[in-house]
Each structure stands twice: as structure tokens, then as C-alpha cells.
C-alpha positions as CSV (number, residue, x, y, z in Angstrom):
1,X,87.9,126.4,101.4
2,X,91.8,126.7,102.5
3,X,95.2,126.1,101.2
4,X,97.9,125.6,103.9
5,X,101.8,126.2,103.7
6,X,104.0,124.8,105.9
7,X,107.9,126.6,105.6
8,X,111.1,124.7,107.5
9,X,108.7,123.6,110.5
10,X,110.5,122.0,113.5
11,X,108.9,121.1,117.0
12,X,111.5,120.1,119.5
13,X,110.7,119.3,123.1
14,X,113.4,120.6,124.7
15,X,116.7,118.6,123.4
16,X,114.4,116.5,122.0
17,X,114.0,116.3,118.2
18,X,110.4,115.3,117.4
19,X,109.8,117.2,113.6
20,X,112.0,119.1,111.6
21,X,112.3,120.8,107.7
22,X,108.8,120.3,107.2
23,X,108.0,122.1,103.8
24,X,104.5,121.0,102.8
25,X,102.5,122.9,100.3
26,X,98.2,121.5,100.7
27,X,95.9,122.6,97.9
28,X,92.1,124.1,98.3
29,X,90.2,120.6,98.2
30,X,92.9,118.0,99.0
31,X,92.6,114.8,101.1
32,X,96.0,115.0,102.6
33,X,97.3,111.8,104.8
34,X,99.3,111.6,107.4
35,X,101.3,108.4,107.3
36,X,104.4,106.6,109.2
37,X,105.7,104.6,111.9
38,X,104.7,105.2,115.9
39,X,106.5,108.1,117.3
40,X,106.8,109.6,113.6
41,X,105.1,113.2,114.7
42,X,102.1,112.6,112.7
43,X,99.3,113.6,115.5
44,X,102.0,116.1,116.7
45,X,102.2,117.6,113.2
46,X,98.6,117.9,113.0
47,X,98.2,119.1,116.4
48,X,100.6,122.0,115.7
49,X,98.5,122.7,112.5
50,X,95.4,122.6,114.4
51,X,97.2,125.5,117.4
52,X,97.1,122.5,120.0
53,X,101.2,122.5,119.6
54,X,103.3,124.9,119.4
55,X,105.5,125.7,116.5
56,X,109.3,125.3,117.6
57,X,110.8,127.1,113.9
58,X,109.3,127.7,111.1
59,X,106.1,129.3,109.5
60,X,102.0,127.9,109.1
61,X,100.1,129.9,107.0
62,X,96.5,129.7,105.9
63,X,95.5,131.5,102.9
64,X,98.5,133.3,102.5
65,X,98.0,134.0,106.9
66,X,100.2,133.4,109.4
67,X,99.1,131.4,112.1
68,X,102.0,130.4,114.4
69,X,100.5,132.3,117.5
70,X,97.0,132.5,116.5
71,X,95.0,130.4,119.0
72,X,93.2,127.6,117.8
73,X,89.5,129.0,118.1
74,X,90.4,131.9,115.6
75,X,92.3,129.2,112.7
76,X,89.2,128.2,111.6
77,X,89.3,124.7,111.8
78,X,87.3,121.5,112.7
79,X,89.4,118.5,114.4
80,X,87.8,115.0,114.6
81,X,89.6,113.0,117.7
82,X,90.2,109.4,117.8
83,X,87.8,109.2,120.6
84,X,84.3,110.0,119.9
85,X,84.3,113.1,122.8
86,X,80.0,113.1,122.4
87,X,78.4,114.8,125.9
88,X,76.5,111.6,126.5
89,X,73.2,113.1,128.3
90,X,72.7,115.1,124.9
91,X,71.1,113.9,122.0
92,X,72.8,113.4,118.5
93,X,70.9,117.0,117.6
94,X,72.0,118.9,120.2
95,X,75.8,117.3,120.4
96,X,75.9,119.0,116.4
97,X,74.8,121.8,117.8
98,X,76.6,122.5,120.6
99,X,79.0,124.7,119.5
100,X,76.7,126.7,117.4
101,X,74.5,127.3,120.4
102,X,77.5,128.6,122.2
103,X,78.1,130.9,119.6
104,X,74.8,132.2,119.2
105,X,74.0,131.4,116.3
106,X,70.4,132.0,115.6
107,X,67.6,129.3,116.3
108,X,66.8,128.6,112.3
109,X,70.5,128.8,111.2
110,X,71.2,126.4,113.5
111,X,68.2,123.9,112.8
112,X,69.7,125.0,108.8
113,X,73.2,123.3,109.7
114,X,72.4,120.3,111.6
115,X,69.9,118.8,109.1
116,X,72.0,119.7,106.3
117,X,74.8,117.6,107.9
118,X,72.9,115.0,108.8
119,X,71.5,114.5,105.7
120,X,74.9,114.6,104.4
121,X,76.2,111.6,106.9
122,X,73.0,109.8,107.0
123,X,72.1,110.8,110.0
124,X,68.7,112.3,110.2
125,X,66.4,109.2,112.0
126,X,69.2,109.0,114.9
127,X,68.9,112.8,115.7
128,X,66.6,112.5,119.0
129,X,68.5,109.6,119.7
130,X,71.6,109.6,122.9
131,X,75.0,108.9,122.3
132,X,74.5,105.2,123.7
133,X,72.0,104.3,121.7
134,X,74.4,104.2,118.5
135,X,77.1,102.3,117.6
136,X,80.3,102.7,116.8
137,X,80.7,104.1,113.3
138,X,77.4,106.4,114.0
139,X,79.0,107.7,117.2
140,X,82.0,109.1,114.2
141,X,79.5,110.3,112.1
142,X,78.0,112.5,114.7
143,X,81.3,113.5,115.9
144,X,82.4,114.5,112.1
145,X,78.9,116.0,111.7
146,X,79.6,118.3,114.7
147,X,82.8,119.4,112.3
148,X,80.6,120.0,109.6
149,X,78.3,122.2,111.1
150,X,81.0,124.5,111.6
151,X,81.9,124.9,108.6
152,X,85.7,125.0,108.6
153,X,87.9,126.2,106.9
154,X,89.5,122.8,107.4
155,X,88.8,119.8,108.9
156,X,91.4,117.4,110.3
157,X,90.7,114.2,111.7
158,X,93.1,112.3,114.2
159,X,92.9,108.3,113.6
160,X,89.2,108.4,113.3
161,X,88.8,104.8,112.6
162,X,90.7,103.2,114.9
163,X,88.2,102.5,117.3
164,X,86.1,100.8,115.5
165,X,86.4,97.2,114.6
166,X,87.0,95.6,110.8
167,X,83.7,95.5,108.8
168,X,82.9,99.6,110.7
169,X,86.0,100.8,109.8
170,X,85.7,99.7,105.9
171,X,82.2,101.3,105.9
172,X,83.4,104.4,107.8
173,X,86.3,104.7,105.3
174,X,83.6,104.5,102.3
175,X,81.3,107.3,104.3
176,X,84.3,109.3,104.5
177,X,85.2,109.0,100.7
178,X,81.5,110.1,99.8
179,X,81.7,112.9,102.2
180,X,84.6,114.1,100.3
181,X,83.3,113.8,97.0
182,X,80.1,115.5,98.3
183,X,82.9,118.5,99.8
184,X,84.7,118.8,97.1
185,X,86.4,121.8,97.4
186,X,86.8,121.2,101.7
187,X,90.5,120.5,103.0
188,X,90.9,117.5,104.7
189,X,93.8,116.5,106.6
190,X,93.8,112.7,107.9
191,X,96.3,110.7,110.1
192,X,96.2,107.0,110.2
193,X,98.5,104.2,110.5
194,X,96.5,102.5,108.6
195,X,98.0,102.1,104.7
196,X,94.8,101.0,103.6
197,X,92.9,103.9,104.2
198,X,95.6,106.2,103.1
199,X,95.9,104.7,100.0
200,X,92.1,104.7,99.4
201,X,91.1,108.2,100.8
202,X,94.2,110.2,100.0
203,X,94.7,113.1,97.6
204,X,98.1,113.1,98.1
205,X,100.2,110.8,101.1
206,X,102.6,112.4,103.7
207,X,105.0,109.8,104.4
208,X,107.2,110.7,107.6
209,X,110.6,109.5,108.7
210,X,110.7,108.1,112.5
211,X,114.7,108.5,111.9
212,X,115.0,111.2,110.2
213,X,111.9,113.3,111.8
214,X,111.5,114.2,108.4
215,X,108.8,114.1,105.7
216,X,110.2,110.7,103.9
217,X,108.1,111.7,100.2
218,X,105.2,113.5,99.4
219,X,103.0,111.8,96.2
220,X,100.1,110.6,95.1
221,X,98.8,107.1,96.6
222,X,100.6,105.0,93.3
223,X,103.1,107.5,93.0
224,X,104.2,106.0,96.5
225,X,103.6,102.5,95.8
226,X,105.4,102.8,92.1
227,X,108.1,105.1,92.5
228,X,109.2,105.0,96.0
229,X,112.2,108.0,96.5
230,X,113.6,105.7,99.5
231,X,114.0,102.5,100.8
232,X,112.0,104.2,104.0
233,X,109.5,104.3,102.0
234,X,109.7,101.6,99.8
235,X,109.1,99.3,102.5
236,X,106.9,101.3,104.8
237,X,103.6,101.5,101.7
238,X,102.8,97.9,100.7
239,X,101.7,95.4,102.8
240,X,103.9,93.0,103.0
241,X,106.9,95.1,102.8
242,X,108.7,95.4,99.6
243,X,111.4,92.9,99.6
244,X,115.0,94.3,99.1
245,X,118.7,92.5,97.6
246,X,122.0,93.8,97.8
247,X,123.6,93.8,94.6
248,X,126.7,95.5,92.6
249,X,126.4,97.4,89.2
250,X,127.5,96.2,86.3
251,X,126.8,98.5,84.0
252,X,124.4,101.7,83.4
253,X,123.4,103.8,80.6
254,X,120.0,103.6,78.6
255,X,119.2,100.5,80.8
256,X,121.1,99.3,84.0
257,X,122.6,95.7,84.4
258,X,123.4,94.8,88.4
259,X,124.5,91.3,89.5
260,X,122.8,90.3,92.9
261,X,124.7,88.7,95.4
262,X,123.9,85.1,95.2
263,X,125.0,85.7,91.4
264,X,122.1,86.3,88.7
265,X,122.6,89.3,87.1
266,X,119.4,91.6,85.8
267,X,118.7,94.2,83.6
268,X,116.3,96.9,84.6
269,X,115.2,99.1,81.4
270,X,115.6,102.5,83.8
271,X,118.4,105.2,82.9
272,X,120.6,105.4,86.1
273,X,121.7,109.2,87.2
274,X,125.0,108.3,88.4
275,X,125.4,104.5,88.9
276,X,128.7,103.5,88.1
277,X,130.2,100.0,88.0
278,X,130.9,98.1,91.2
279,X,128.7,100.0,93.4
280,X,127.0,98.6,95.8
281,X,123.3,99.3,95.5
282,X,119.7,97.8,97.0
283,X,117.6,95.7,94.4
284,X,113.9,96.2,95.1
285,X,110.8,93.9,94.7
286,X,107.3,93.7,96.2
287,X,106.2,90.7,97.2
288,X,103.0,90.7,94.3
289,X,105.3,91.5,91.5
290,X,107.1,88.1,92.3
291,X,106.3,85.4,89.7
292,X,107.1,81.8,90.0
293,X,109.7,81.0,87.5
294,X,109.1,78.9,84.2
295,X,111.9,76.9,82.4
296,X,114.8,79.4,80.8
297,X,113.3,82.2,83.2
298,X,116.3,83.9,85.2
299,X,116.0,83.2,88.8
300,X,115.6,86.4,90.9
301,X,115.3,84.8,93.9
302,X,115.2,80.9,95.6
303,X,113.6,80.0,98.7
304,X,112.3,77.0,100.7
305,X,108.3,77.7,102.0
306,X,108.7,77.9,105.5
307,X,105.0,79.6,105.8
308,X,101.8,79.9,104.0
309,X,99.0,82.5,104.1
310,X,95.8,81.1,102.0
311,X,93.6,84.2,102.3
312,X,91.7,83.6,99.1
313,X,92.5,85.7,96.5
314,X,96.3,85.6,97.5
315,X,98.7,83.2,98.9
316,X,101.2,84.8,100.6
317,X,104.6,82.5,101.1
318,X,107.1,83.3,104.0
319,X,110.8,81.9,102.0
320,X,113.6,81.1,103.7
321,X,116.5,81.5,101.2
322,X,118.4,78.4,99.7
323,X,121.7,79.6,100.4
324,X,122.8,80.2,103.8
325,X,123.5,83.7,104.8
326,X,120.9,85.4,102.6
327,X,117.7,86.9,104.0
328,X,114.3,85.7,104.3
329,X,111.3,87.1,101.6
330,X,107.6,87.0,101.0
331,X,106.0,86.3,97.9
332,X,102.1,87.0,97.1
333,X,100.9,84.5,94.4
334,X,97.8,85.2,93.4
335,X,95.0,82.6,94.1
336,X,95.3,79.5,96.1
337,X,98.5,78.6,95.8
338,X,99.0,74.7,97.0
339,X,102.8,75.5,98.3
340,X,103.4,72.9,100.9
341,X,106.3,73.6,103.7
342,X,109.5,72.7,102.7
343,X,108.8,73.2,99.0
344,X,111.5,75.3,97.2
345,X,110.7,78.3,95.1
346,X,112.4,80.2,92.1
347,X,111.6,83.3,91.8
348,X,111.2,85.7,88.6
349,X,109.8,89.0,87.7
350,X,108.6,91.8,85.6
351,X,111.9,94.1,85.3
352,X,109.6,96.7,85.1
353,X,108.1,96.0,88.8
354,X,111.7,96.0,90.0
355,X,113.4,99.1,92.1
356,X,116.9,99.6,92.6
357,X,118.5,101.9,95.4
358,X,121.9,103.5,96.2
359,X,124.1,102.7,99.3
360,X,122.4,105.4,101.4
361,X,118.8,104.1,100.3
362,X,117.6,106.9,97.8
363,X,116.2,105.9,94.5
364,X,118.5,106.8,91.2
365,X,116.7,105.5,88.4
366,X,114.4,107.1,86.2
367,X,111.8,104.9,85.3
């Protein structure tokens, strides 16, 4: 299909700063997700790919082409909205095969492309059927099969779930998957807000800064959510949040001892780049990598249950710290966890699970 190359992109509306030193490389056949916080430029970035914003600075190609002034019709790609868009007094058939029609495409090439695609998303009873008479996730489908027909170079799809409620949206995320795996060499680009299906669809995750206007890291799903380049992004993949410590260095080297500030030191087995002793530094720890602690195990962290989430197979456990002036944390113990309000917690964990930080929130350890 495509690969895209963004170089230094910016988009500005007027004084104000919305992207800027976008440099993103996308492969022929990637799943590539948009992810971040509301007002990030995540739709804005993929409208700008898509020719629906202009570029401020900077340079799109696709394919080795530049596209900043070529119109959107000629960039040869599909968009799927967050809205379904459907003309409602068509049928699912002839809503596919709109666009072909108005390109005059012949009769049998047509007929060619829309069955193919429906037989691709399932579609094929609902074809004679109106827009009404489907629900929610079928109403996608058909507006991703109208992409399809096309046949971009590629396709990018603006919160396509969102409208739909819990159980659609996990088996539109699954149709999705399989219509990648049947695509495999397509290029898909995908905004969500939603971590879960970034995490499940993604090739590779775009994680932007709201602060910065920046890209915050570029990786693989686990590459995220194991090696984290920033506290930004540390705490923006994981749900809950990763929990974070201030803490001094002791001492660095082969492995790296920091003392956290209500007093237990811990040694992570990482290499630091340039920790030195006394600095001040951010100790990181998700929430499911917390352990309750046994007899002789150092205490990361003690808390009194102020909370409790029994979902099943977690029990997540909002702590309000034993001594005053620390901050709150959340711990996922897996299970049912009978933690009753009021009971006090100490904390451990696997020093390999743990993250550490510098002063201005970048990551300095190699693990």
C-alpha cells in the first residue's frame, strides 16, 4: 500500500500552538495509533494527513511524494469519521457504492468491490437493507466498507468506536483486528482516546504531549507500557495511572540504589546514564506490579484503604498514605481482595517492574 513521512510538522492557528516537531516515519502495513489527552492534536494531526488541515511547517510525503498542497481527493486516501455519515434513503449496497458510481466506475467493477468488501466485514445479508435498519456497529462496518471499496492507499479512521456502547465497541475492535490481518499489507492510521484499543489494535502507538504539542514516544504497545521515555507517558498508558515517589540517589553504577522520601531505600538492577548522588529523581510503580508485603519484605509503600474496587479478577485499592504529607496511590491486587476501609497496607514490589525518572521527568535507566 503506502508508507508516510512526516518531517518537522507544525500546525499553528494563528498565535496559537496546536502541533509542532512532528517527525514520524509509518511503514507499508502498520496499524499506527493516535493516542493522548483532549486538545492533544490527535484528530488535527490526522486531519492534516488526510488534506482536511493545512500544514503550518514542515513536509508530508507519501511514497517518497509530497503532499502538503495536494488536495485531499488526489492523496489517495479513505477516512472513517466518528459519525457514521451513511445517506439514509440508500441502501447498505448503494452507500458502498457511492463513490464508485460517481467515479464511473463500470457496472461489474463496482458489483466486484462491494461484495468483496462485504464479504470481508460480514456484510453481505444487510446489503438491500437501509441505514436504519442496522445497528450500531453494522452502521461502522458499512461506513469502513465504503473505505474499502476504494481501495486506498490508506485508510484512517477518526474515533470510530466511540459511538457505540460497551459490548459494540469490544466486537467492533475484534472486527477491526481481523480486517487488518485480512489487509495485511494496508496502512491504517487510528485515533482513539481509548488505551484499550490502542493497546490491542496498534502496530506501533503515537503518544502526544497536550503540553508540549509534541509526540511524547513512539513504540510498540509494551514498549509503552514497559519502558515509558517520560513520566507523560508513564502515567498517560496504564489504567490506573502509574503511581510515582520522589526519591534521592544514593548511588548508581551496574545497579542504582535511591532512598524514597518517607525513608526505605531500593535498589533497582538498571545501569543509570548519569544519576549522581543526591539527586532528586521520580520512582515509578504501576499499580499491578504492587505486591502486598510479607514478613522481612522492604516496604515500598504504606497506606490506609480509603476505597475498594472488586471487579473480579482485580481489586483495585485507593490508599491514602500513613504519613501525613505524602500522596495518595492505587494498588491492583489480583482477585478478590477482602481489604476493608480503614485497613493499612504495606506495599512491595518486583525491582524489576519499578521505573525511575529524572527531575525533568525523562527516563535514565537502561533496563
Amino acid at each position: 500500500m503506502a508508507s508516510l513521512l512526516l518531517k518537522d510538522v507544525a500546525k499553528s492557528y494563528g498565535k496559537v500552538e496546536v502541533l509542532k516537531n512532528i517527525d514520524l516515519d509509518i511503514k507499508t502495513g502498520e496499524l499506527i495509533v493516535f493516542v493522548g489527552p483532549s486538545g492533544c492534536g490527535k484528530s488535527t494531526l490526522l486531519r492534516m494527513i488526510a488534506g482536511l488541515e493545512s500544514i503550518t511547517s514542515g513536509d508530508f510525503h507519501i511514497d517518497g511524494e509530497r503532499m502538503n498542497e495536494v488536495p485531499p481527493s488526489k492523496r489517495g486516501i479513505a477516512m472513517v469519521f466518528q459519525s457514521y455519515a451513511l445517506y439514509p434513503h440508500m441502501t447498505v449496497y448503494d452507500n458502498m457504492a457511492f463513490a464508485l458510481n460517481l467515479a464511473k466506475m463500470p457496472k461489474d467493477e463496482i458489483d466486484q468491490r462491494v461484495q468483496k468488501a462485504a464479504n470481508i466485514l460480514q456484510l453481505g445479508e444487510y446489503l438491500e437493507r437501509l441505514p436504519k435498519a442496522l445497528s450500531g456497529g453494522q452502521r461502522q462496518r458499512v461506513a469502513i466498507g465504503r473505505s474499502i471499496v476504494r481501495d486506498p492507499k490508506v485508510y484512517l479512521f477518526d474515533e470510530p468506536l466511540s459511538n457505540l456502547d460497551a459490548a459494540l465497541r469490544v466486537d467492533t475492535r475484534i472486527e477491526i483486528a481481523q480486517l487488518k490481518e485480512d489487509m495485511p499489507n494496508s496502512t491504517m492510521i487510528y485515533v482513539t482516546h481509548d488505551q484499550v484499543e490502542a493497546m490491542t489494535l496498534a502496530t506501533r502507538i503515537v503518544v502526544l504531549n497536550n503540553v508540549t504539542h509534541t509526540i511524547g514516544q513512539v513504540g510498540t504497545p509494551l514498549e509503552l507500557y514497559e519502558k515509558p521515555k517520560n513520566t507523560f507517558v508513564a502515567q498517560f498508558i496504564g489504567s490506573p495511572k502509574m503511581n510515582l515517589m520522589s526519591a534521592k540517589v544514593v548511588s548508581g553504577g551496574d545497579s542504582t540504589t535511591i532512598k524514597l522520601d518517607h525513608g526505605e531505600e531500593v535498589t533497582l538492577p538498571m545501569a543509570s546514564k548519569d544519576a549522581s548522588p543526591g539527586d532528586s529523581v521520580s520512582f515509578g510503580i504501576r499499580p499491578e506490579d504492587f505486591v502486598v508485603a510479607g514478613d522481612g519484605d522492604p516496604v515500598i509503600y504504606s497506606g490506609t484503604a480509603l476505597y475498594t474496587e472488586k471487579l473480579g479478577e482485580v481489586t483495585v485499592v485507593y490508599l491514602k498514605p500513613a504519613a501525613q504529607g505524602e500522596p495518595s496511590y492505587i494498588a491492583k491486587i489480583p482477585g478478590i481482595a477482602h481489604v476493608k476501609k480503614g485497613e493499612t497496607l504495606n506495599l512491595t514490589g518486583a525491582a524489576d517492574k519499578m521505573h525511575l525518572f529524572d527531575a525533568a521527568g525523562d527516563s535514565f535507566l537502561y533496563k
